[in-house]
mmCIF file of the C-alpha atoms, coordinates in Angstrom:
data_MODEL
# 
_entry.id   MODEL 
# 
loop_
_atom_site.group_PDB 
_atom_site.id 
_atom_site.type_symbol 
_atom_site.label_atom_id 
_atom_site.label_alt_id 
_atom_site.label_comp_id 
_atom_site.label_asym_id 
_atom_site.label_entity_id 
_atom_site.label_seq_id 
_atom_site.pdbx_PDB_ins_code 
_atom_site.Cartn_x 
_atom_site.Cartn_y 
_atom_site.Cartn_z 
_atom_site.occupancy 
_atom_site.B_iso_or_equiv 
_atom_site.pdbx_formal_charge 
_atom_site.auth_seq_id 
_atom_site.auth_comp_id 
_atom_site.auth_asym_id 
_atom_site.auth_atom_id 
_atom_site.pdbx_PDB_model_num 
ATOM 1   C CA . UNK A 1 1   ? 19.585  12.607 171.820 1.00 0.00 ? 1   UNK A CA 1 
ATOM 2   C CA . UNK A 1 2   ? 19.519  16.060 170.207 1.00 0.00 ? 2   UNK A CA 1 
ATOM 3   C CA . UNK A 1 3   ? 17.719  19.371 170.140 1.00 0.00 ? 3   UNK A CA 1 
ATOM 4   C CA . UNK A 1 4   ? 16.812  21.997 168.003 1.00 0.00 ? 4   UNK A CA 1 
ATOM 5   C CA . UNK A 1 5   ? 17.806  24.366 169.928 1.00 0.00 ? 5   UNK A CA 1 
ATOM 6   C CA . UNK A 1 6   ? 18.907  25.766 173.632 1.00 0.00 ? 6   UNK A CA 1 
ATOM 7   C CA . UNK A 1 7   ? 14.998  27.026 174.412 1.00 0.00 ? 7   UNK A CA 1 
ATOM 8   C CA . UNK A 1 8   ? 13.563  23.658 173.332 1.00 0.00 ? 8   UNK A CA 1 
ATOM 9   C CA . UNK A 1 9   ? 15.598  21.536 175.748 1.00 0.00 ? 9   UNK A CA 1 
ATOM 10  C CA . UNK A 1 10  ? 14.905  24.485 178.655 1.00 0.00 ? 10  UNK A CA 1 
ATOM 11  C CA . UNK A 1 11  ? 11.104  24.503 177.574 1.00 0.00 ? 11  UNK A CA 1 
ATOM 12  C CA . UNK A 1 12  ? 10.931  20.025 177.924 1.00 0.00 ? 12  UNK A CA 1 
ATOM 13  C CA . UNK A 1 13  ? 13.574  20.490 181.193 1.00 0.00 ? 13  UNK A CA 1 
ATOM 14  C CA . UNK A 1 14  ? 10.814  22.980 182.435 1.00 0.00 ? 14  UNK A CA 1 
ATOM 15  C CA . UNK A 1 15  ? 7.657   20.836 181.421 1.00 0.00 ? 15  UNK A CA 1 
ATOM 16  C CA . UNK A 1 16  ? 9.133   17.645 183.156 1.00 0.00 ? 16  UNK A CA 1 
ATOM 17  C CA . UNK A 1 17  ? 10.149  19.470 185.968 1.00 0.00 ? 17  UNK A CA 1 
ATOM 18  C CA . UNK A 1 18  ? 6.426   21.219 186.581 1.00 0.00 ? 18  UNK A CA 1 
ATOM 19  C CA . UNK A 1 19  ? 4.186   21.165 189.379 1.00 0.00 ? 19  UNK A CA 1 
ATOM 20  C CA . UNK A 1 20  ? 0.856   18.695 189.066 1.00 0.00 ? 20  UNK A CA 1 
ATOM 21  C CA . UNK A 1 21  ? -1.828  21.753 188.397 1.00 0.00 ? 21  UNK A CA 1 
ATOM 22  C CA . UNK A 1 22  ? 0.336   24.538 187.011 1.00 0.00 ? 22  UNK A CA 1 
ATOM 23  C CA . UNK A 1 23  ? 0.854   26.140 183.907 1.00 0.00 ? 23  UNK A CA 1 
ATOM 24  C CA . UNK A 1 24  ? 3.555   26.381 181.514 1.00 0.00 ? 24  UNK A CA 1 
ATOM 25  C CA . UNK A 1 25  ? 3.527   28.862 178.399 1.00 0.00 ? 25  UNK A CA 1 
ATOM 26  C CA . UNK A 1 26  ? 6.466   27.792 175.557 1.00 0.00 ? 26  UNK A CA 1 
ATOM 27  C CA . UNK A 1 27  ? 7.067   30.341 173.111 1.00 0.00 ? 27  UNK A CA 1 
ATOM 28  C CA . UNK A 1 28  ? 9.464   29.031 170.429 1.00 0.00 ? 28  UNK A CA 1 
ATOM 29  C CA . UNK A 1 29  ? 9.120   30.128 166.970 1.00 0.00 ? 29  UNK A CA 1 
ATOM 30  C CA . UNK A 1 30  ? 7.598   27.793 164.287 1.00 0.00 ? 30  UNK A CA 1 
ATOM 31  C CA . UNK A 1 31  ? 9.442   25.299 162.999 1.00 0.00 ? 31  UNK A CA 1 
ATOM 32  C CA . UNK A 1 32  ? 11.536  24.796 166.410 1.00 0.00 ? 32  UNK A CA 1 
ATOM 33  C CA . UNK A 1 33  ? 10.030  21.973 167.902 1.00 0.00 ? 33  UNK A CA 1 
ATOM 34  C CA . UNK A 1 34  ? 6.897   22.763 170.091 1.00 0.00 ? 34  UNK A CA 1 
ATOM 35  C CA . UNK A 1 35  ? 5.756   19.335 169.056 1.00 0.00 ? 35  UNK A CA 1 
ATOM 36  C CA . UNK A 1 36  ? 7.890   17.515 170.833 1.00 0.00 ? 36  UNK A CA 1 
ATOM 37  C CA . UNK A 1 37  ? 6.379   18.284 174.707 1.00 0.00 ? 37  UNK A CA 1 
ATOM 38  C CA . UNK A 1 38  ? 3.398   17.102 173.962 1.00 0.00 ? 38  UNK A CA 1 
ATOM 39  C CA . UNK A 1 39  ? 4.789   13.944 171.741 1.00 0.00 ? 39  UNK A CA 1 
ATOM 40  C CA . UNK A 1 40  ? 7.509   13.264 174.575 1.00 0.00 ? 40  UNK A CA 1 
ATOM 41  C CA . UNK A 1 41  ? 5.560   11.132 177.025 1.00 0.00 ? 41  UNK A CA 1 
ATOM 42  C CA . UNK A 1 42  ? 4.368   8.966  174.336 1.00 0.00 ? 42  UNK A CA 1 
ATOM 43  C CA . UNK A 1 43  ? 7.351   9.070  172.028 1.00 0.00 ? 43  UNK A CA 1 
ATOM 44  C CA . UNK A 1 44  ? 10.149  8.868  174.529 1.00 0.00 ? 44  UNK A CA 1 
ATOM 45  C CA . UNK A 1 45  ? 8.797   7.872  177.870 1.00 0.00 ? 45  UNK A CA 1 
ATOM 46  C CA . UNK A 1 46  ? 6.594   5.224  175.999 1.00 0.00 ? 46  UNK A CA 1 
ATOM 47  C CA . UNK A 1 47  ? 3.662   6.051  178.465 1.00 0.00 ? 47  UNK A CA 1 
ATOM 48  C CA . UNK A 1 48  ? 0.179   4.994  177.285 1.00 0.00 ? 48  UNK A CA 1 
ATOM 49  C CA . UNK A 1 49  ? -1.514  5.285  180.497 1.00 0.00 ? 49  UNK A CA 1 
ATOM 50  C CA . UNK A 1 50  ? -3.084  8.477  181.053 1.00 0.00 ? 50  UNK A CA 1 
ATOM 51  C CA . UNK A 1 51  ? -3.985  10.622 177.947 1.00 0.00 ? 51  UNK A CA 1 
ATOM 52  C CA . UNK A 1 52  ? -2.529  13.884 176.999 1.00 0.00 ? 52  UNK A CA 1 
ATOM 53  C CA . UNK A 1 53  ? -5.133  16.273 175.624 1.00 0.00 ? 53  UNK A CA 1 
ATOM 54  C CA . UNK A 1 54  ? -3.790  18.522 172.461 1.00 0.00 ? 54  UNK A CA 1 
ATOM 55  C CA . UNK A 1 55  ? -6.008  21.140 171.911 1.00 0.00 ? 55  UNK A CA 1 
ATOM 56  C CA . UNK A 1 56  ? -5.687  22.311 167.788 1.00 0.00 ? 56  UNK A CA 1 
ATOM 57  C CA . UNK A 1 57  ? -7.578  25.418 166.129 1.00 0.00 ? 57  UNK A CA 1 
ATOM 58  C CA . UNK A 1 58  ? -8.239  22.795 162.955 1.00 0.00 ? 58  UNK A CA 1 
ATOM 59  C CA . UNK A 1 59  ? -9.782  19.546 162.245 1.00 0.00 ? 59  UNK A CA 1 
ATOM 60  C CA . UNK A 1 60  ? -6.509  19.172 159.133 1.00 0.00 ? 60  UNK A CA 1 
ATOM 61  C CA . UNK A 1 61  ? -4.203  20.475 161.776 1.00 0.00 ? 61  UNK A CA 1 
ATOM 62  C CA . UNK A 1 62  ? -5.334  17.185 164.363 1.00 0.00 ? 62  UNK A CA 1 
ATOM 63  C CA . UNK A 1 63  ? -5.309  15.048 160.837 1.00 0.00 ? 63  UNK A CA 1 
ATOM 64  C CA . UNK A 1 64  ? -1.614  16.107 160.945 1.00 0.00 ? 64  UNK A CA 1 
ATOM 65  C CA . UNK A 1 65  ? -0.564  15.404 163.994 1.00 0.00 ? 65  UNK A CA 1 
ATOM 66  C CA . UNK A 1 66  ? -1.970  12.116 164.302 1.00 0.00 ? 66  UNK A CA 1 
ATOM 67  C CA . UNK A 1 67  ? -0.251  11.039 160.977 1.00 0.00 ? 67  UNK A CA 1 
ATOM 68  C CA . UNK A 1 68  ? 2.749   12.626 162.228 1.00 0.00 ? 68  UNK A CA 1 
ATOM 69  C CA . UNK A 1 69  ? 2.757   10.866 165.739 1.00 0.00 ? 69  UNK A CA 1 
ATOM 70  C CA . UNK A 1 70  ? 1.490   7.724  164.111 1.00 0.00 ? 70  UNK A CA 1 
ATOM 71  C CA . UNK A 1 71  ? 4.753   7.925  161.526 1.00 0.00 ? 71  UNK A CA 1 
ATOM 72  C CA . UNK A 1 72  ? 7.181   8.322  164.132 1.00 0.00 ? 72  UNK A CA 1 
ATOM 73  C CA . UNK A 1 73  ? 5.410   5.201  166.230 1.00 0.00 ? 73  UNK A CA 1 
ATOM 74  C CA . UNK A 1 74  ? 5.908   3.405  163.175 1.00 0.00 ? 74  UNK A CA 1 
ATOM 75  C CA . UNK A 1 75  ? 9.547   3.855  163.342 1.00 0.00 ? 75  UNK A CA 1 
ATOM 76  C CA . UNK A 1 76  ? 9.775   2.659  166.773 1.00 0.00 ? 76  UNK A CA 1 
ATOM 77  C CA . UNK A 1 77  ? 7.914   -0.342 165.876 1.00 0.00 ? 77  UNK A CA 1 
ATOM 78  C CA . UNK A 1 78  ? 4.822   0.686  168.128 1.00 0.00 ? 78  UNK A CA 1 
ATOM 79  C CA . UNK A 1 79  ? 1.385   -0.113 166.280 1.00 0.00 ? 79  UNK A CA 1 
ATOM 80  C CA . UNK A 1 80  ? -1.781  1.406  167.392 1.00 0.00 ? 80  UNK A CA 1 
ATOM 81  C CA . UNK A 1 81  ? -5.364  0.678  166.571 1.00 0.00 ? 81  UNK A CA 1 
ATOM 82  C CA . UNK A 1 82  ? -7.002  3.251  167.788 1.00 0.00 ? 82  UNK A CA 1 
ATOM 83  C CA . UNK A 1 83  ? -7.681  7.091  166.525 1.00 0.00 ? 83  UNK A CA 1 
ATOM 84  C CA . UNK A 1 84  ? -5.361  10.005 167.904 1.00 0.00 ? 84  UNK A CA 1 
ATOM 85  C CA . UNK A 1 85  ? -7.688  12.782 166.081 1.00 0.00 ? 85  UNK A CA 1 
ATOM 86  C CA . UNK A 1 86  ? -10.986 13.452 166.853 1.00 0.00 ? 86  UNK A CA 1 
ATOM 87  C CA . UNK A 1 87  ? -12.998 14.667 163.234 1.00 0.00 ? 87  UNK A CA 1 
ATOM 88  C CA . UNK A 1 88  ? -15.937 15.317 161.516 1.00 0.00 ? 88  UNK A CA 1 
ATOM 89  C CA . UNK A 1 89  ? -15.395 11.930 159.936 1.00 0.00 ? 89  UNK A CA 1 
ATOM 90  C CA . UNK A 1 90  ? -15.248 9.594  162.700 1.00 0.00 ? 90  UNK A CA 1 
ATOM 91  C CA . UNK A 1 91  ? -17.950 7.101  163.059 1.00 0.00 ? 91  UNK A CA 1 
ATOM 92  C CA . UNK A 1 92  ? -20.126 6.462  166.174 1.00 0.00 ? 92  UNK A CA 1 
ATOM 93  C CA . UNK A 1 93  ? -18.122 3.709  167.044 1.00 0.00 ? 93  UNK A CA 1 
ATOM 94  C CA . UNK A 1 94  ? -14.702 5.402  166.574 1.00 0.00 ? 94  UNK A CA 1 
ATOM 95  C CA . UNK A 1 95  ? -15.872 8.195  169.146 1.00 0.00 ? 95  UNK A CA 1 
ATOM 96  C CA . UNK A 1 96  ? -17.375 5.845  172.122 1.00 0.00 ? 96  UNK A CA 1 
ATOM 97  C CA . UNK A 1 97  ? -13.979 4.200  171.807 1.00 0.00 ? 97  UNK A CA 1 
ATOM 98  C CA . UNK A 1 98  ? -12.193 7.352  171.868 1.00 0.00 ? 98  UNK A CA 1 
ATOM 99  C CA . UNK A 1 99  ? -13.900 8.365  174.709 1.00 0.00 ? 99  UNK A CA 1 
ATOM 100 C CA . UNK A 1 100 ? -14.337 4.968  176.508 1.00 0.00 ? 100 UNK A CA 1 
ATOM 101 C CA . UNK A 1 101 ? -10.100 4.589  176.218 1.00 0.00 ? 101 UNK A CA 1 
ATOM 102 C CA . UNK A 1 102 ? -9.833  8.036  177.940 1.00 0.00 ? 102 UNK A CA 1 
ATOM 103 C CA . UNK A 1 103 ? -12.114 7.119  180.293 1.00 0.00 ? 103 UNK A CA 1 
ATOM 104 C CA . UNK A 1 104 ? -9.828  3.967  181.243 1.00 0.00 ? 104 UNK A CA 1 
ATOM 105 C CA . UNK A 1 105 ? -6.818  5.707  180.589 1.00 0.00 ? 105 UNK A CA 1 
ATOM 106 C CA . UNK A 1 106 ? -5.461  3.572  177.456 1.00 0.00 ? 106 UNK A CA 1 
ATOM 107 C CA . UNK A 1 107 ? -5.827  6.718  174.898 1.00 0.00 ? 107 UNK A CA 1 
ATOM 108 C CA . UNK A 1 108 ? -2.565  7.847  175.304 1.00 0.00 ? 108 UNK A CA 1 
ATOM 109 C CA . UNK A 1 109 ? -2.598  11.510 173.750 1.00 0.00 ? 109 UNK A CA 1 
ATOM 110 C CA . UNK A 1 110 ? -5.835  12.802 171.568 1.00 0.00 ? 110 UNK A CA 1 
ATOM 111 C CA . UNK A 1 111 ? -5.330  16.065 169.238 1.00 0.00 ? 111 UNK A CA 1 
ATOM 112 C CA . UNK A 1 112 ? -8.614  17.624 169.604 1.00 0.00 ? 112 UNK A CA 1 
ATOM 113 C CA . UNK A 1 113 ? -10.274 21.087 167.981 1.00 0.00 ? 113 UNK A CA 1 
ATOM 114 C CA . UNK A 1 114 ? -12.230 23.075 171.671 1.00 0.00 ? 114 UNK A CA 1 
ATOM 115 C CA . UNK A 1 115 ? -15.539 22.614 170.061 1.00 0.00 ? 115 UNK A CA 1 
ATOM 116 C CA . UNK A 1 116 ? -15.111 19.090 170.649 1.00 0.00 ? 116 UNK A CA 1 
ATOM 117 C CA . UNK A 1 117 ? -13.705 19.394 174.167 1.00 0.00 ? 117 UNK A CA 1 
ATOM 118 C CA . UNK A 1 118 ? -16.744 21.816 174.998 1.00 0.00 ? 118 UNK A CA 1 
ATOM 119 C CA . UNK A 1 119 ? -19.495 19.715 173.001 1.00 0.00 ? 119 UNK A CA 1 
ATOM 120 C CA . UNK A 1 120 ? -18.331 16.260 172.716 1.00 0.00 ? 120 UNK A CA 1 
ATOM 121 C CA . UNK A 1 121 ? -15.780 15.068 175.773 1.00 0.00 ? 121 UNK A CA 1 
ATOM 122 C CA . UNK A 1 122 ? -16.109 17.377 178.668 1.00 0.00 ? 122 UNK A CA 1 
ATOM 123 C CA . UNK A 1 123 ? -18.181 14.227 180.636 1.00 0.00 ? 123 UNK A CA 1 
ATOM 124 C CA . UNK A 1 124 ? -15.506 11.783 179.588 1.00 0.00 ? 124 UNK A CA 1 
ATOM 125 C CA . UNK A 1 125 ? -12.555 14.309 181.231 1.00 0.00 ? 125 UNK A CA 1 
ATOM 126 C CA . UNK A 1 126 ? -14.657 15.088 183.784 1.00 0.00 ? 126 UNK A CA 1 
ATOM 127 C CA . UNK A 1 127 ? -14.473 11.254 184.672 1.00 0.00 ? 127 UNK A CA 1 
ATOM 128 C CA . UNK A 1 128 ? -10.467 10.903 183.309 1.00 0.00 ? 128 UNK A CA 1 
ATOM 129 C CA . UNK A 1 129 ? -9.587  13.758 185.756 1.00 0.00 ? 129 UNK A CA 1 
ATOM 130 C CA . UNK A 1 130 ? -11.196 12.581 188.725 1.00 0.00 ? 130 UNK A CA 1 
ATOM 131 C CA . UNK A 1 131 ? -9.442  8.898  188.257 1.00 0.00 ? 131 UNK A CA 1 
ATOM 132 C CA . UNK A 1 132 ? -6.264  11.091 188.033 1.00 0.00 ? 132 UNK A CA 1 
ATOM 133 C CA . UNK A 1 133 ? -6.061  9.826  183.891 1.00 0.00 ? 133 UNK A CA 1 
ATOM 134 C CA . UNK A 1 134 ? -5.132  13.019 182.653 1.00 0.00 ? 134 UNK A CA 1 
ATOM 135 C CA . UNK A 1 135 ? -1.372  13.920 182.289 1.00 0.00 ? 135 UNK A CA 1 
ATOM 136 C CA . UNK A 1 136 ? -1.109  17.301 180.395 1.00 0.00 ? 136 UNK A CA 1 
ATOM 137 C CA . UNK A 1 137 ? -4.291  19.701 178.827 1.00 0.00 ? 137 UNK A CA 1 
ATOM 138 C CA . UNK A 1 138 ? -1.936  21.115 175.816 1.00 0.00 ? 138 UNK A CA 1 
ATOM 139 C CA . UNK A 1 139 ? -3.032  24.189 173.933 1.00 0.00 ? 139 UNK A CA 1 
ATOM 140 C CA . UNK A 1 140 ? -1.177  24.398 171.008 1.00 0.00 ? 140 UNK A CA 1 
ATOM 141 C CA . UNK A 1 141 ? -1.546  27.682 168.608 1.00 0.00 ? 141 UNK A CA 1 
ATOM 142 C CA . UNK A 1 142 ? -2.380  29.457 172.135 1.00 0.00 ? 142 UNK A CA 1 
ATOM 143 C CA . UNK A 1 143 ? -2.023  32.917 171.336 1.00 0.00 ? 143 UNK A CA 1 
ATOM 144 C CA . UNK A 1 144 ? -5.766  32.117 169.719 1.00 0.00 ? 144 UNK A CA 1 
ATOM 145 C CA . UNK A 1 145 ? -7.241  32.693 172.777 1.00 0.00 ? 145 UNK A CA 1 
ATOM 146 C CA . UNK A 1 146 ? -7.897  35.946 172.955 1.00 0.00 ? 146 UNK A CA 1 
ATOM 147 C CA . UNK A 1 147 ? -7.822  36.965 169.473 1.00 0.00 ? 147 UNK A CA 1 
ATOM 148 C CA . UNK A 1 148 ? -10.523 34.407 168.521 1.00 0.00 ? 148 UNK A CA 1 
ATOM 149 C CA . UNK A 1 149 ? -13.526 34.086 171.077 1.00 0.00 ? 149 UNK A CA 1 
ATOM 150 C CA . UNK A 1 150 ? -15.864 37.432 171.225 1.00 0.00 ? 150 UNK A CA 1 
ATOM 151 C CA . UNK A 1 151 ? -17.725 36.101 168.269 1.00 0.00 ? 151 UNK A CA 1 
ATOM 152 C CA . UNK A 1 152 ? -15.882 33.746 166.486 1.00 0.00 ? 152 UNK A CA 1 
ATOM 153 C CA . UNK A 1 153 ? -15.092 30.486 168.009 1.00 0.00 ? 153 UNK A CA 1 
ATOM 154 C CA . UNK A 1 154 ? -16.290 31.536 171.400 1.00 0.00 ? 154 UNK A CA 1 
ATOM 155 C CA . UNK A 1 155 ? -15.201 27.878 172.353 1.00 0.00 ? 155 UNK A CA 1 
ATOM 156 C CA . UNK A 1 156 ? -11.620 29.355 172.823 1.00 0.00 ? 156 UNK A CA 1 
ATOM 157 C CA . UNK A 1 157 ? -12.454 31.393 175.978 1.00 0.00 ? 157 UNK A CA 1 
ATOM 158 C CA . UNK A 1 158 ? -14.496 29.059 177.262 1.00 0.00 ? 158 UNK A CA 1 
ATOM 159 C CA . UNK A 1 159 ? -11.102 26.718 177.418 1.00 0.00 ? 159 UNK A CA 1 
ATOM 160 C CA . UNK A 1 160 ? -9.886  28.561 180.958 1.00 0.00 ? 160 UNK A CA 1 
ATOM 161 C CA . UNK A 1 161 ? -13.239 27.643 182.556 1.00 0.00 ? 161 UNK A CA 1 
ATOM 162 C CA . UNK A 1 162 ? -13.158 24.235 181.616 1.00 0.00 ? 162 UNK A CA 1 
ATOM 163 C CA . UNK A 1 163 ? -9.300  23.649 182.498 1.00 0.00 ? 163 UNK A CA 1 
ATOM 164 C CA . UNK A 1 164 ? -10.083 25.188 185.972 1.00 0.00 ? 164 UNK A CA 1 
ATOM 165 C CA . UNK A 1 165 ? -13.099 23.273 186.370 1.00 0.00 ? 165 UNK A CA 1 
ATOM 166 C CA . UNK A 1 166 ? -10.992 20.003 185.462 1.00 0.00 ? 166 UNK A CA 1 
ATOM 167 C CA . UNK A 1 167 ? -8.417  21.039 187.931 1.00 0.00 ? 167 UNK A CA 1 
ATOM 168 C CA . UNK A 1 168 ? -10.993 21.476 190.808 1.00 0.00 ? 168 UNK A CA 1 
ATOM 169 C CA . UNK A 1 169 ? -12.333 18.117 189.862 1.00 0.00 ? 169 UNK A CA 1 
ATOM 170 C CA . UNK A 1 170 ? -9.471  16.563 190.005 1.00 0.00 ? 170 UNK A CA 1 
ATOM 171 C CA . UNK A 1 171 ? -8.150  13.379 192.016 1.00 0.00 ? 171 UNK A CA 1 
ATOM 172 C CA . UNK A 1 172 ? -4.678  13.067 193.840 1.00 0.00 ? 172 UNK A CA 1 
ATOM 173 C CA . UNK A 1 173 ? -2.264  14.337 190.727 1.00 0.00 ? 173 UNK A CA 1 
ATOM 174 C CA . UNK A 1 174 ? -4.060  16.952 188.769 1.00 0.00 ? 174 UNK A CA 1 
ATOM 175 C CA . UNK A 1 175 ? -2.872  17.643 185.499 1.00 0.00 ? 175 UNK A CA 1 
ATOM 176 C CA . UNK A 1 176 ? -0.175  19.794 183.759 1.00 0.00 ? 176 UNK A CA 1 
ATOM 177 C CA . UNK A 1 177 ? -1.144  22.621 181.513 1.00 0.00 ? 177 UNK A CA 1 
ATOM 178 C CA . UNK A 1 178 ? 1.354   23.352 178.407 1.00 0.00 ? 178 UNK A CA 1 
ATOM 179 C CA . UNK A 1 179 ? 0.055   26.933 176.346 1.00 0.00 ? 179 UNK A CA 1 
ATOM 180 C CA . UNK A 1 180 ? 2.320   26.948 173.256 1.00 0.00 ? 180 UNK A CA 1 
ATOM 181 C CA . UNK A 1 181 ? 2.408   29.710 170.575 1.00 0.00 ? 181 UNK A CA 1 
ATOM 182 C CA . UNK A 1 182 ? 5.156   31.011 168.505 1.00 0.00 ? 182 UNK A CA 1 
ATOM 183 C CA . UNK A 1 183 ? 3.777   34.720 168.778 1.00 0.00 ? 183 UNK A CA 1 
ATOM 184 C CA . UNK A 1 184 ? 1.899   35.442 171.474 1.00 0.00 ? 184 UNK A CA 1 
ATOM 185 C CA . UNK A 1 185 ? 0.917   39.357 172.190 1.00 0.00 ? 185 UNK A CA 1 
ATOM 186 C CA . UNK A 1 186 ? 0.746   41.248 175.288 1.00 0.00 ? 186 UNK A CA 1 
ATOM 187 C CA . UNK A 1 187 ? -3.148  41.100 175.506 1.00 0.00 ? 187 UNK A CA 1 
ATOM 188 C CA . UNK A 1 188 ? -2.676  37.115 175.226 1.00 0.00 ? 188 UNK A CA 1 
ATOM 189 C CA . UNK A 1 189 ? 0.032   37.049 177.889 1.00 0.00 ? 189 UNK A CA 1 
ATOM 190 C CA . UNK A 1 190 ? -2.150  39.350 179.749 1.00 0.00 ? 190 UNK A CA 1 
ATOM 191 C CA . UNK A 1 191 ? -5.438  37.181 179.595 1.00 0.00 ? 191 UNK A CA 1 
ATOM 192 C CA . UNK A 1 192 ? -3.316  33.888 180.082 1.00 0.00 ? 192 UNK A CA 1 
ATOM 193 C CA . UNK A 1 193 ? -1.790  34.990 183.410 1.00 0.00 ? 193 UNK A CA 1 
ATOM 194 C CA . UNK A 1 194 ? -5.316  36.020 185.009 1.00 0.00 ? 194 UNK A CA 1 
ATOM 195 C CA . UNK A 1 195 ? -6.707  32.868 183.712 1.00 0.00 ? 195 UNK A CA 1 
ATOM 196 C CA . UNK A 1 196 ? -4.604  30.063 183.581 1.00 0.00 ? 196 UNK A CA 1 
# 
């Protein structure tokens, strides 16, 4: 019913309004609301089927947004049993569900770290995309991606690769890509254009 400001109505006008397979970098500073593209379709549009992919530089970061997402579900009367975070801590169990509900397209959204998407669900999206299960591929904190990857985290530049690779893979309504930062540099705008 509200926003928190001008650019974060434009930014969820312009990520509803998208083309299947394109990119769409939000820059909004913190605190203004980046959150809510990537909560929308499950928040407001109420749509389980498919799974949005958030991709977060920390494990406590996913925690967050889990028990964030799960608090505002709460308030809508909406009661999941499933995990929105992928961690250290999971159990065997709690991953093959993870993975088997994106692989039917019941997970709904997943905040993830990219080690994980690299090392632990690239099959299961590989299978998601080409069933057309896959709504967005969300980087949030994207401005990461080329100041972290050289040698540290080299996960982070390996993320391009794997979103194109997705998008090549994919069915009849290939996914939406959201890059979100509040400060992103020239060299990251730079390497984002060439890349995604």
């Amino acid at each position: 019913k509200t926003y928190n400001s001008f650019a974060q109505r434009e930014a969820l006008a312009s990520m509803l309004a998208m083309p299947f397979g394109s990119s769409l970098l939000v820059s909004l500073p913190t605190g203004s609301g980046k959150s809510l593209l990537f909560q929308y379709p499950i928040l407001v549009q109420k749509n389980w089927k498919n799974v949005t992919i958030v991709i977060v530089p920390t494990t406590s970061l996913a925690l967050d947004q889990e028990r964030r997402i799960k608090d505002e579900l709460i308030k809508k009367k909406i009661v999941i049993d499933h995990r929105l975070a992928w961690s250290y801590a999971l159990n065997d169990k709690e991953k093959r569900i993870i993975k088997s509900k994106i692989i039917n397209g019941s997970q709904g959204i997943l905040f993830v770290s990219p080690e994980t998407v690299v090392n632990n669900l690239l099959p299961s999206l590989y299978k998601a995309v080409k069933a057309d299960l896959i709504n967005y591929i969300v980087i949030d904190e994207a401005h990461l991606i080329s100041e972290w990857g050289d040698s540290f985290r080299i996960e982070y530049q390996t993320l391009a690769g794997i979103r194109n690779g997705l998008l090549n893979y994919a069915g009849n309504k290939p996914f939406k890509t959201l890059l979100l930062s509040a400060t992103f540099s020239n060299e990251c705008l730079n390497f984002i254009s060439n890349f995604y």
